[in-house]
DRENGUTOR-342147 format. One record per residue (C-alpha): residue number from 1; residue in one letter; z, y negated, x. Coordinates in steps of 0.5 Angstrom, whole numbers. Each point is the difference from the previous one (the first is absolute). Example, Ala and Ser with C-alpha at 12.3 -4.5 7.8 and 13.67 -1.06 7.14 Angstrom:
BEGIN
<rec 1, "A", <16, 9, 25>> <rec 2, "S", <-2, -7, 2>> 
***
This chain:
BEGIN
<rec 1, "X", <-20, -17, 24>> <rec 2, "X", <-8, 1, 0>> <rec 3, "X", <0, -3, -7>> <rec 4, "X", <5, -5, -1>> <rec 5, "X", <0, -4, -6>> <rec 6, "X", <3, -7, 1>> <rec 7, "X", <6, -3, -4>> <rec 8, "X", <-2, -7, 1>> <rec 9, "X", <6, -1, 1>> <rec 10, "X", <3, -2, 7>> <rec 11, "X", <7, 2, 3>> <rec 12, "X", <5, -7, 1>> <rec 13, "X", <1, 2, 8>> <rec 14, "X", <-5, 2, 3>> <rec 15, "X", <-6, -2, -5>> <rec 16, "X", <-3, 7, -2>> <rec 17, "X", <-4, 3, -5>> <rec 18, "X", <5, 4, -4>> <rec 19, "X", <-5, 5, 1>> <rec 20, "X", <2, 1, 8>> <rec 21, "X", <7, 2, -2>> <rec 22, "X", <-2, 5, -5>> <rec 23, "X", <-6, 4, 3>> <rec 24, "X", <-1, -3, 8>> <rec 25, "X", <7, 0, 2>> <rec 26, "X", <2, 8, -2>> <rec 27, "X", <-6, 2, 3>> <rec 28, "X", <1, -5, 6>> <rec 29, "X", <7, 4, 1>> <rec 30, "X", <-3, 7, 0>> <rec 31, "X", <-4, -1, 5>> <rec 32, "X", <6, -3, 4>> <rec 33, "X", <3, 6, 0>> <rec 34, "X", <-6, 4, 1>> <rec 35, "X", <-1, -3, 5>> <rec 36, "X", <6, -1, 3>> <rec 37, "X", <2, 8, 0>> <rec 38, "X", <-8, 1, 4>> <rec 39, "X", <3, -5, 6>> <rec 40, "X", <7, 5, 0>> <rec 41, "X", <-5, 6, 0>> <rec 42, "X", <-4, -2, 6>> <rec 43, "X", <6, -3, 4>> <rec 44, "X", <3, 7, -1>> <rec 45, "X", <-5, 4, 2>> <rec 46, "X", <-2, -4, 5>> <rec 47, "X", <7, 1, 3>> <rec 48, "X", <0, 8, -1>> <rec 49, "X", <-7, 0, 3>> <rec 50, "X", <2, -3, 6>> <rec 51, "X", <7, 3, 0>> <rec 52, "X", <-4, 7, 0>> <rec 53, "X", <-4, -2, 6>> <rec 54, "X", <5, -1, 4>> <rec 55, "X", <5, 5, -1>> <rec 56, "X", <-6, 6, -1>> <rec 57, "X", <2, 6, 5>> <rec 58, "X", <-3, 1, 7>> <rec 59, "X", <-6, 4, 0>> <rec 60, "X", <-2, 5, 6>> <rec 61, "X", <-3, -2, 6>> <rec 62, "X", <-4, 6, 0>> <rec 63, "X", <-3, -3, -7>> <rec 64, "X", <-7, 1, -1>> <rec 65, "X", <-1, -6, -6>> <rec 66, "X", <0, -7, 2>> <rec 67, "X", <3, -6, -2>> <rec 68, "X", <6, -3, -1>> <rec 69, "X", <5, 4, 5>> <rec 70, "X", <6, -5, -3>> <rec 71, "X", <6, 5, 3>> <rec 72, "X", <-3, -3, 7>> <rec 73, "X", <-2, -6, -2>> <rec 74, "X", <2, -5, 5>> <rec 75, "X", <2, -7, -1>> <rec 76, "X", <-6, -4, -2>> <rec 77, "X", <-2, 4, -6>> <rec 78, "X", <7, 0, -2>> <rec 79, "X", <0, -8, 0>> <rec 80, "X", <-8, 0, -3>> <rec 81, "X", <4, 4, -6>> <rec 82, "X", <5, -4, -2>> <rec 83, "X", <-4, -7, 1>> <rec 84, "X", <-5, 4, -4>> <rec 85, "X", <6, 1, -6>> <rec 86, "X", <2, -7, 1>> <rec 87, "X", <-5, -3, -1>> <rec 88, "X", <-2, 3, -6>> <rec 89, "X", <8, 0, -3>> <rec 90, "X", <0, -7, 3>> <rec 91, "X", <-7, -1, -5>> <rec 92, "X", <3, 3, -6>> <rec 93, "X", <6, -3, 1>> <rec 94, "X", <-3, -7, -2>> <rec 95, "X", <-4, 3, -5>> <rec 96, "X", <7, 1, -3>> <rec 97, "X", <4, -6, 0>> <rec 98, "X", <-8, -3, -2>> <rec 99, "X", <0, 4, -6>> <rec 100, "X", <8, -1, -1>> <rec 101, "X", <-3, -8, 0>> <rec 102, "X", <-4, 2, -5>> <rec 103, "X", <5, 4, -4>> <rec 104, "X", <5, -7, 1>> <rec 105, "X", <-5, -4, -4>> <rec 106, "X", <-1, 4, -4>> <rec 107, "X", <8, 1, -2>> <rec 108, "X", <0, -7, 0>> <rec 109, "X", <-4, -1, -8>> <rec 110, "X", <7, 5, -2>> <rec 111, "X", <3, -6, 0>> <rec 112, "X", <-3, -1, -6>> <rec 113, "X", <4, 6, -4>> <rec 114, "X", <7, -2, 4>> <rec 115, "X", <6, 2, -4>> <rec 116, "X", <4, -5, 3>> <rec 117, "X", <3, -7, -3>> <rec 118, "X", <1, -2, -6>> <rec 119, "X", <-8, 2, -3>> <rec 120, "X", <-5, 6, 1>> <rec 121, "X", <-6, -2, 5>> <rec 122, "X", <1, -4, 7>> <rec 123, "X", <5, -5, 0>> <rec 124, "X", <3, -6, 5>> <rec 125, "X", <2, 5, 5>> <rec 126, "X", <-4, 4, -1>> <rec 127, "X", <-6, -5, 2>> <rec 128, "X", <5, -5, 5>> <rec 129, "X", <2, 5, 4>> <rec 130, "X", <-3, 7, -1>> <rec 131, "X", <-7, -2, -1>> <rec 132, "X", <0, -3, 7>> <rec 133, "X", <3, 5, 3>> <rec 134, "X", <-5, 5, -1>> <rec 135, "X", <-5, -4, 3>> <rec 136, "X", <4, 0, 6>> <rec 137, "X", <0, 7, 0>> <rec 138, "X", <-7, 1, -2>> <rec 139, "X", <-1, -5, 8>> <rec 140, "X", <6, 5, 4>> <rec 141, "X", <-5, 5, -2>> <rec 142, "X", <-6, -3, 2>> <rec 143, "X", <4, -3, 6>> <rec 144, "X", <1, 8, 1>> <rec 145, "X", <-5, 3, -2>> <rec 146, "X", <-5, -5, 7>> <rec 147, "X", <6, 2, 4>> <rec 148, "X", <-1, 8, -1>> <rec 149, "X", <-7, 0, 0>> <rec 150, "X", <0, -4, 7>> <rec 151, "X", <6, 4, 3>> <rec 152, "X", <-2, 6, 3>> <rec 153, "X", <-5, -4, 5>> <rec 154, "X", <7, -3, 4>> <rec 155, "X", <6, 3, 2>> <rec 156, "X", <5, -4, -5>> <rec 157, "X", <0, 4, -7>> <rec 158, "X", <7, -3, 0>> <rec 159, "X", <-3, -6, -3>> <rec 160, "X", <-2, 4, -6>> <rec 161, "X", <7, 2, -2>> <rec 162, "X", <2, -7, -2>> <rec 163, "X", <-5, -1, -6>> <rec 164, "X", <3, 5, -4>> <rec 165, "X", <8, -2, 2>> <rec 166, "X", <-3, -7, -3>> <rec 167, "X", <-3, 3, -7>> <rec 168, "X", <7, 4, 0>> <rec 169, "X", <4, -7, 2>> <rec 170, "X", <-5, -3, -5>> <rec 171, "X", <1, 4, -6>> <rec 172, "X", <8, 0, 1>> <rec 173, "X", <0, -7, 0>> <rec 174, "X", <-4, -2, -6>> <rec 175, "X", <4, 5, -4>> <rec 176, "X", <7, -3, 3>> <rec 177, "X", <-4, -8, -2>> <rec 178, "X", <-3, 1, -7>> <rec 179, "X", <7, 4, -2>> <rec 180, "X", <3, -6, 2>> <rec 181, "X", <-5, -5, -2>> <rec 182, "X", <0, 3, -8>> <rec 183, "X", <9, 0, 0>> <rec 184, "X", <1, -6, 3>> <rec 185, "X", <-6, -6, -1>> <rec 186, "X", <-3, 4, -7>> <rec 187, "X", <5, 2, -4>> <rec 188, "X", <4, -6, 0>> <rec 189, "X", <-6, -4, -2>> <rec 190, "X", <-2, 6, -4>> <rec 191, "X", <-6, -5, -5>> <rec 192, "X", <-2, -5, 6>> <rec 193, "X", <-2, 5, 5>> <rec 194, "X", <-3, 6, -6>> <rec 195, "X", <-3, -4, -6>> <rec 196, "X", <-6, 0, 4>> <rec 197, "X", <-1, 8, 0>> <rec 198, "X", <4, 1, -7>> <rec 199, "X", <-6, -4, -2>> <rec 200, "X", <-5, 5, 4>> <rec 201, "X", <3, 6, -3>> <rec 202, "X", <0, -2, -7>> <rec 203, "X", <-6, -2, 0>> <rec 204, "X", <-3, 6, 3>> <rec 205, "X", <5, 4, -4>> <rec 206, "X", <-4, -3, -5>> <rec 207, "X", <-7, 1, 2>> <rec 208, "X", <1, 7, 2>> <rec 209, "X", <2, 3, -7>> <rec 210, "X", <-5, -5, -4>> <rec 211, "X", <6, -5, -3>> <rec 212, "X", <-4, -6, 2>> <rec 213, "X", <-4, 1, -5>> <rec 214, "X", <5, 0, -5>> <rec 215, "X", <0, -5, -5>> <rec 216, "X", <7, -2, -3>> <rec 217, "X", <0, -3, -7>> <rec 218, "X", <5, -3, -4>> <rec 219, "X", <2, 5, -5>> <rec 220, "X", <6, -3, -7>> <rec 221, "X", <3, 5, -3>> <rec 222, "X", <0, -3, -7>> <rec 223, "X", <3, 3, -6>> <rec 224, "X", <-4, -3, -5>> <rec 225, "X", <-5, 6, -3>> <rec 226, "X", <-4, -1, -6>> <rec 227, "X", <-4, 5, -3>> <rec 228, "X", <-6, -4, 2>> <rec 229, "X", <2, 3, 7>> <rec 230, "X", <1, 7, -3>> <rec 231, "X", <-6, 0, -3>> <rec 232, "X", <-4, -3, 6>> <rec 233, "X", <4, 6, 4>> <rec 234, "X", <-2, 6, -4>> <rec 235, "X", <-3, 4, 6>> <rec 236, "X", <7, -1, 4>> <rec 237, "X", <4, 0, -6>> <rec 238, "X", <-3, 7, -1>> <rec 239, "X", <1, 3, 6>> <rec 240, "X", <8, -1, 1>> <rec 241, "X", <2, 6, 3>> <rec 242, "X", <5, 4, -5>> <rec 243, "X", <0, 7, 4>> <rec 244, "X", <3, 0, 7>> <rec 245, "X", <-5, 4, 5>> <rec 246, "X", <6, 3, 3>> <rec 247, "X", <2, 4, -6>> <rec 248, "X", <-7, 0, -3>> <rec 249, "X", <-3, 5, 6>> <rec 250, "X", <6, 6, -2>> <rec 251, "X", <-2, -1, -7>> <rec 252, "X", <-7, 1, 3>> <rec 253, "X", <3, 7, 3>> <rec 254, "X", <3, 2, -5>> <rec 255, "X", <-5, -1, -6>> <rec 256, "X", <-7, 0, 4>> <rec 257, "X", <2, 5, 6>> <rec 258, "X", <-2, 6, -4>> <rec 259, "X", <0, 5, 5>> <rec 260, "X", <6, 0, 6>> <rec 261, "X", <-6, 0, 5>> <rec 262, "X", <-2, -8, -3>> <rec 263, "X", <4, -5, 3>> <rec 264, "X", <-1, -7, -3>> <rec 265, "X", <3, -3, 8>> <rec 266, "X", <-2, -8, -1>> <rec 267, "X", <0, -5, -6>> <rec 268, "X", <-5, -5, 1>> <rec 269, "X", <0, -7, -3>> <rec 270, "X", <-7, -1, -2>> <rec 271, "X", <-4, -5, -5>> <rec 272, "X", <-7, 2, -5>> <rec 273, "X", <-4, -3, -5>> <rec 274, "X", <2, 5, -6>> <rec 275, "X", <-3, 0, -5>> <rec 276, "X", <-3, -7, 1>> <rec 277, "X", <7, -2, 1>> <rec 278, "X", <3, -2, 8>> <rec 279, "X", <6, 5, 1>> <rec 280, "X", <6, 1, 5>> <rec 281, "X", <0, 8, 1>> <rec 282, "X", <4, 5, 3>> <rec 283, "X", <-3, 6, 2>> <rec 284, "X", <0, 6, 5>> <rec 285, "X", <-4, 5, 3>> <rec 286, "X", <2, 8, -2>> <rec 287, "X", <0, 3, 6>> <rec 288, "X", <0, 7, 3>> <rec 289, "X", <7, 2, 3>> <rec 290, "X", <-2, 6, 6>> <rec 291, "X", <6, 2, 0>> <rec 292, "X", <1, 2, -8>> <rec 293, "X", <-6, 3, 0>> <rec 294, "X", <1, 7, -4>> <rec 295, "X", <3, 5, 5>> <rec 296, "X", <-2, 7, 1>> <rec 297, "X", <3, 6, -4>> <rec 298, "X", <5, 2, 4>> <rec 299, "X", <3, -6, 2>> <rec 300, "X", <-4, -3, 6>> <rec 301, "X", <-3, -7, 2>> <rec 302, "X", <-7, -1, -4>> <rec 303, "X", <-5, 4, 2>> <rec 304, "X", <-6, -2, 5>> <rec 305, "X", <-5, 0, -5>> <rec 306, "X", <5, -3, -6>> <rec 307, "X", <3, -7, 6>> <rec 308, "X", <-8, -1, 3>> <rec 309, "X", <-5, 3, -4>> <rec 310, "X", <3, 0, -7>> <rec 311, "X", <5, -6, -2>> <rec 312, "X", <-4, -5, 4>> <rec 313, "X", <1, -7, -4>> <rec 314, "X", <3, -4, -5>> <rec 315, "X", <-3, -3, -6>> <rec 316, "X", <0, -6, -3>> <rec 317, "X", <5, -6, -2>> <rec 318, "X", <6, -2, -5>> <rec 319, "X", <-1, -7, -3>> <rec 320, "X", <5, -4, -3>> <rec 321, "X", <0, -8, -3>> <rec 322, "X", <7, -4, 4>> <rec 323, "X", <2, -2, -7>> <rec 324, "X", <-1, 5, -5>> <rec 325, "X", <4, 6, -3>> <rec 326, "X", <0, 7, -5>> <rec 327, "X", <5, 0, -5>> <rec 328, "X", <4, 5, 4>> <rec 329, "X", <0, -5, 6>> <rec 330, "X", <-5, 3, 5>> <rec 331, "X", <-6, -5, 3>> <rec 332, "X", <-5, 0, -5>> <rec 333, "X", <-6, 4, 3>> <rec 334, "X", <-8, -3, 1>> <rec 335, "X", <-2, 6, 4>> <rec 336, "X", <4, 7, 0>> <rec 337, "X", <-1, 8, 0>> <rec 338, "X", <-4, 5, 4>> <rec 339, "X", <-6, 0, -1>> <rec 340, "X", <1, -8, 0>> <rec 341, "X", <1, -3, -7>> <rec 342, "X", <-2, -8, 0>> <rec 343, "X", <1, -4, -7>> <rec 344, "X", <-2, -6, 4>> <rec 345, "X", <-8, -2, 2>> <rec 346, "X", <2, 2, 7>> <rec 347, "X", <-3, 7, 1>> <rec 348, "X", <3, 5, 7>> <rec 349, "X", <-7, 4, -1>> <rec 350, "X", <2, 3, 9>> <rec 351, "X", <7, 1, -2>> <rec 352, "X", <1, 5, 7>> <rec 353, "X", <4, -3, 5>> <rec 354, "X", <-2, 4, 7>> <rec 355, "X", <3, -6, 4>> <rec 356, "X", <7, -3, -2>> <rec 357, "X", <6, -2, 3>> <rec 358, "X", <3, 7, 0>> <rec 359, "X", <-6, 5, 2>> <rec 360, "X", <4, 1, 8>> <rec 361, "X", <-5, 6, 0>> <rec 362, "X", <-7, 2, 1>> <rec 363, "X", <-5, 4, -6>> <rec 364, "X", <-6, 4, 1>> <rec 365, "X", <-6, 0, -6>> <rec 366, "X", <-4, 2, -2>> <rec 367, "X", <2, 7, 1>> <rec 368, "X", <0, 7, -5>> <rec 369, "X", <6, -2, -2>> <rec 370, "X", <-1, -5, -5>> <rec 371, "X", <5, -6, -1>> <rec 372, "X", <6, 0, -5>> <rec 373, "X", <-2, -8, -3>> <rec 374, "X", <5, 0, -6>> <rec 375, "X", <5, 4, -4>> <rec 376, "X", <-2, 1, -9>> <rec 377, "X", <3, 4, -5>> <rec 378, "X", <-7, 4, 0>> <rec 379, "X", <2, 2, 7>> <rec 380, "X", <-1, -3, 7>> <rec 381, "X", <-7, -5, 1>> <rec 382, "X", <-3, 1, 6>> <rec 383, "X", <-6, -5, 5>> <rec 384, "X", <-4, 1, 5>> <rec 385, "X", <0, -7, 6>> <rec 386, "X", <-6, -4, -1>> <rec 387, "X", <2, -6, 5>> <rec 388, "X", <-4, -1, 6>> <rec 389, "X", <7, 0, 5>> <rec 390, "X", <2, 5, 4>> <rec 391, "X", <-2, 4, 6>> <rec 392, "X", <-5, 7, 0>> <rec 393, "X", <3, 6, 1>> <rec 394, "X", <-5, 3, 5>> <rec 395, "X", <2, 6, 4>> <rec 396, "X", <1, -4, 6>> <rec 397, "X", <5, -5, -3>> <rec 398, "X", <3, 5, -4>> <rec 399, "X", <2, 3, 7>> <rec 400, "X", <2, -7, 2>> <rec 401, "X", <4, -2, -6>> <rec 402, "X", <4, 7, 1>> <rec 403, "X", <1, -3, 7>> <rec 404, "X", <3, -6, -2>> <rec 405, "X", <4, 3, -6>> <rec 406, "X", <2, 5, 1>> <rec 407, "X", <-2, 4, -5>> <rec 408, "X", <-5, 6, 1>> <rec 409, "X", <-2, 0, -8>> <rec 410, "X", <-5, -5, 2>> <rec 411, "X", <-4, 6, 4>> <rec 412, "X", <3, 6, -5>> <rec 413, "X", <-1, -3, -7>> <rec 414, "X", <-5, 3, -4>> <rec 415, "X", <0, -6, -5>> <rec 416, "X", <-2, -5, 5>> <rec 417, "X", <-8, 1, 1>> <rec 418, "X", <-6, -5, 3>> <rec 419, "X", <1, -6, -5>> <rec 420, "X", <7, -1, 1>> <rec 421, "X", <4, -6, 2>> <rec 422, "X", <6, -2, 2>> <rec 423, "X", <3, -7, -1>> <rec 424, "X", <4, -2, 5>> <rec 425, "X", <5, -6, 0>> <rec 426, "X", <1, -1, -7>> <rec 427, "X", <7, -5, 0>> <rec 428, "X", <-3, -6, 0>> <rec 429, "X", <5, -4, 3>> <rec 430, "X", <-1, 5, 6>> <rec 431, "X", <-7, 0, -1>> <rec 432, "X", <-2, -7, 2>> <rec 433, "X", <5, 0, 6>> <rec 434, "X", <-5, 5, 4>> <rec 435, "X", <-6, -5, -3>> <rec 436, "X", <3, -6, 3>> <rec 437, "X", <6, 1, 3>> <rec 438, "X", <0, -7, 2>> <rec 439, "X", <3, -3, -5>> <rec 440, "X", <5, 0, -5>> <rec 441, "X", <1, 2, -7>> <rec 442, "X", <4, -1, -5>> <rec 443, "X", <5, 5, -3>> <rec 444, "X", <-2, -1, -7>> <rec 445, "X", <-8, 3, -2>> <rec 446, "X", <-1, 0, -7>> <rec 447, "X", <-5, 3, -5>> <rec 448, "X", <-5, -4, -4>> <rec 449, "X", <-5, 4, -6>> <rec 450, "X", <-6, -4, 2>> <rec 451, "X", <-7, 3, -4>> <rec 452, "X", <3, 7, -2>> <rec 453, "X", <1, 1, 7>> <rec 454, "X", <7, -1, 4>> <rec 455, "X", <2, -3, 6>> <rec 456, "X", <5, -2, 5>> <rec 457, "X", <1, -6, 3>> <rec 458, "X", <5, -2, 6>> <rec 459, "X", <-1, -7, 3>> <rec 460, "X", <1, -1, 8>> <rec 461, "X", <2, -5, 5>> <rec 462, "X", <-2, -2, 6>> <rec 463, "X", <6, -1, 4>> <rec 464, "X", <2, -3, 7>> <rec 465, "X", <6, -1, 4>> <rec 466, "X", <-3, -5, 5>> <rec 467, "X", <-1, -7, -4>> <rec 468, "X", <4, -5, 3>> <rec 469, "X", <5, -4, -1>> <rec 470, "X", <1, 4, -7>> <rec 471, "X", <6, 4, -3>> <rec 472, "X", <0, 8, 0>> <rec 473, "X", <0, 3, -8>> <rec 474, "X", <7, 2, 2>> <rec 475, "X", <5, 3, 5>> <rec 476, "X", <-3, 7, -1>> <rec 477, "X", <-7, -3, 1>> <rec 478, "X", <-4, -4, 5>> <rec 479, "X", <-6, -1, -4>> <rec 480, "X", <-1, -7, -1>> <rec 481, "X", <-7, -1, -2>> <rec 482, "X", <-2, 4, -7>> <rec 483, "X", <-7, -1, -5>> <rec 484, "X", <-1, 4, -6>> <rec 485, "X", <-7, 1, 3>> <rec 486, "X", <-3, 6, -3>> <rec 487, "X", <0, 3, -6>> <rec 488, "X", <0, 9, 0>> <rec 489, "X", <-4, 3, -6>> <rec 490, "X", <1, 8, 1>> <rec 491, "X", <-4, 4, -6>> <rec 492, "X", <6, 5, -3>> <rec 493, "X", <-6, 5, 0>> <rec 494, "X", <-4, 0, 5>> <rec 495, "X", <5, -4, 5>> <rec 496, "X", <-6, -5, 3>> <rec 497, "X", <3, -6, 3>> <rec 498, "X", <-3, -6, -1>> <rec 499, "X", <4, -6, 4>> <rec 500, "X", <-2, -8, -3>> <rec 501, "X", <2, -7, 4>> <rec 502, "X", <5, -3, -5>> <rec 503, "X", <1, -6, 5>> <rec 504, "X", <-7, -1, 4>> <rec 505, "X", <4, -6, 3>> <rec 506, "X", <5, 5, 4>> <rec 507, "X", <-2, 0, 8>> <rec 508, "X", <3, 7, 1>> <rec 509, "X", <-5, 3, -5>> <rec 510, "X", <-5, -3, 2>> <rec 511, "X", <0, 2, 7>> <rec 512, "X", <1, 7, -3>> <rec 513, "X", <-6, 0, -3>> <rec 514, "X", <-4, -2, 5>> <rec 515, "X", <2, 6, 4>> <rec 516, "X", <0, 4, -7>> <rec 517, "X", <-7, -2, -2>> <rec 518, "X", <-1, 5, -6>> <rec 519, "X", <8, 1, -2>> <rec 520, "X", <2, -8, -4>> <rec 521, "X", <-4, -1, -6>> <rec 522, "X", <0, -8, -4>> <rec 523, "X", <4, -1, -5>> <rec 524, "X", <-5, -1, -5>> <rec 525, "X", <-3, 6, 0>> <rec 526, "X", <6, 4, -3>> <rec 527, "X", <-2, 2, -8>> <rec 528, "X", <3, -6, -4>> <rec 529, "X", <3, 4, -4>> <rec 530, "X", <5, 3, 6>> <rec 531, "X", <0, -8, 3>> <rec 532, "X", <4, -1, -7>> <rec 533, "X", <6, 4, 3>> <rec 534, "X", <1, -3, 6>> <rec 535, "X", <7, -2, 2>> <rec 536, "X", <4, -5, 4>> <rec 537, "X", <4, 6, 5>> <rec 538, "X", <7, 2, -2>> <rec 539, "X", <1, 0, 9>> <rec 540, "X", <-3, -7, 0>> <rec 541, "X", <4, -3, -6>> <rec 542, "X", <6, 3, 4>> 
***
């Protein structure tokens, strides 16, 4: 509300901002009802006080404590009483129908999200009938609210009783017209008496969603290719997906899992420079499945050390081309194997996935227990963590994190000494959700190999469901406002965060990062080298 950015855009009723529908008009309602619920809370405390002073007990005569002997009270003192409580009932009174004024102008911009008539957002009746109705609600509650406040000083509070049978007589009667008005004058003449607010909801549709900035371009499929054409497409001609990427992720399990406990979970589609030649590629990140890990001998779950300590990461990535295949049908693999293999001029020099889709559970590091890395025919090869994620595991966090989770070897283990760590909200999906639940992310993080090191990156949206006049996504959703407005970069291995403004004309980010003054990077000072796989979101191309 503070930091309000404007659209720059004006609704087509009222003459606002934008801005005031998305970030003055909900906090305008909350304060409404906060301080509504304050003038209920008065007015029954009030009346509780005064009702206790009346019926308290008698006190003895004989009682040495002065003060106010309300059993023998006489007449006066009882009339004094209730003209005090009157008085102040009366005031709060007033306040309330002043505050239910407020609350009706504020009802009134909903208008704006009506679902009646033939479009979403206001329409005839909704600005010819119920629009100066709430007007004359909003003069009955002022009307009121004078009459309360004043009536406690003459013997007539009857008179304030016809204010609220006006606003109830008010607001049954503009429900009876503006249904009248919709089925016996709009919907015969439908086009005349619409066509107007079918305007206004296609063109805040438009803006709301970024389509006015669409450019439509005349495009003739013709059927007349020549070589020439072929040979002046190459980079497309080379690149027509032979693979399917459905069937292409279970090849992925099959041959490069390795181990019941890697699970290939996502196949991505990606594009690289390889080998000086622009590629489309599939690929996916081999992650650690927990609930695979080596179970103990006898039987049981993964052990304590073997679940947090022991198995604590993925490792590396399977790459394939979209048009290529072996001799026997399987994807053509550019990058492979554990240790990871890479036959192209792209190198996985970090290849543990600490981070991921999959990693639901914490892991501690840097402990005694050294971490299973990635199994070899020689045996078992293992790594210390060197990243700089994490949490010190001091005696006093580990008796916190014991709290927390439940689990006592945070205090008994003797693997866990002064330099271990704990890494904590390892899911990225979920991980971005506590830094910046405000906005909204799409379902589908993908992994990019970018200088030796692999990262994640999910795009998020700003979303609201407060423009005007613009038709909500769908039935199950009343979001109608959306912006692919920050790009999320998550370092598989060290799990740093890094959120970049993808659409700096957007100004819901904009207002976020001037709350959040440290949080939002520009674009331009993400590496060149993982600018190049940005994408155009699945969530928003839907």
């Amino acid at each position: 509300f503070i930091n309000k950015t404007p659209f720059n855009i004006k609704d087509p009723i009222f003459g606002y901002d934008i801005s005031f529908f998305v970030f003055s008009l909900p906090f305008l309602n909350k304060l409404y009802g906060f301080l509504l619920g304050i003038i209920i809370i008065f007015a029954v405390i009030t009346v509780a006080f005064n009702g206790i002073l009346i019926i308290s007990p008698k006190r003895h005569k004989d009682d040495v404590n002065e003060g106010f002997n309300l059993g023998h009270m006489d007449r006066s003192i009882y009339k004094e009483i209730l003209r005090a409580g009157g008085k102040q009932l009366s005031f709060l009174g007033g306040m309330f129908f002043l505050l239910l004024g407020l609350g009706f102008y504020l009802k009134s911009f909903e208008l704006l999200y009506s679902p009646r008539g033939v479009s979403f957002g206001a329409g005839y009746a909704d600005i010819h009938v119920s629009l100066p109705f709430y007007y004359l609600y909003i003069a009955i509650c002022v009307i009121t609210a004078i009459s309360f406040m004043f009536s406690y000083k003459g013997k007539k509070h009857k008179i304030t009783i016809f204010g609220p049978l006006a606003l109830i007589v008010a607001i049954l009667a503009s429900g009876i017209i503006a249904s009248a008005v919709q089925n016996l004058i709009v919907t015969p003449n439908e086009l005349s008496k619409e066509e107007k607010y079918l305007q206004h909801n296609i063109d805040y549709t438009n803006y709301a969603y970024g389509l006015d900035k669409a450019e439509v371009r005349q495009f003739d499929a013709a059927q007349n290719l020549v070589r020439q054409d072929i040979e002046e497409n190459n980079i497309i001609i080379n690149n027509i997906p032979v693979n399917d990427y459905k069937p292409a992720k279970d090849i992925y399990n099959q041959i490069q899992g390795l181990k019941s406990y890697y699970q290939f979970y996502d196949m991505d589609i990606d594009r690289y420079v390889v080998n000086g030649d622009y590629r489309q590629v599939f690929i996916s990140a081999r992650e650690l499945q927990s609930n695979n890990i080596p179970k103990q001998e006898d039987g049981r779950s993964a052990s304590w050390i073997n679940r947090y300590l022991k198995y604590t990461h993925g490792y590396g990535v399977a790459m394939s081309p979209v048009n290529e295949v072996t001799p026997s049908g399987q994807p053509r693999l550019f990058i492979k194997d554990l240790p990871v293999i890479s036959d192209i001029d792209i190198k996985v020099d970090r290849p543990q996935i600490y981070f991921g889709e999959l990693t639901k559970d914490f892991a501690i590091v840097n402990t005694r227990e050294k971490e299973f890395d990635y199994p070899s025919s020689s045996g078992n090869v293992e790594t210390v963590y060197e990243g700089t994620g994490g949490i010190r595991l001091t005696f006093f966090n580990r008796i916190m994190f014991a709290l927390t989770q439940g689990k006592m070897n945070f205090i008994l283990s003797q693997d866990i000494n002064s330099q271990s760590k704990i890494l904590l909200e390892r899911e990225i999906i979920g991980r971005v959700k506590k830094i910046a639940p405000f906005l909204a992310y799409d379902e589908d993080p993908y992994i990019v190999v970018s200088e030796g090191k692999l990262y994640w990156i999910i795009d998020a949206y700003t979303v609201s469901n407060k423009y005007p006049y613009s038709k909500p996504m769908s039935d199950s959703s009343d979001i109608n406002y959306i912006r692919n407005s920050v790009k999320v970069v998550i370092d598989a291995y060290d799990g740093t965060t890094e959120f970049y403004i993808a659409d700096d004309n957007d100004p819901q980010i904009n207002t976020y990062a001037k709350v959040f003054k440290t949080m939002f990077k520009p674009l331009s000072s993400m590496g060149s080298d993982l600018r190049a796989h940005l994408r155009y979101p699945q969530t928003l191309f839907d």
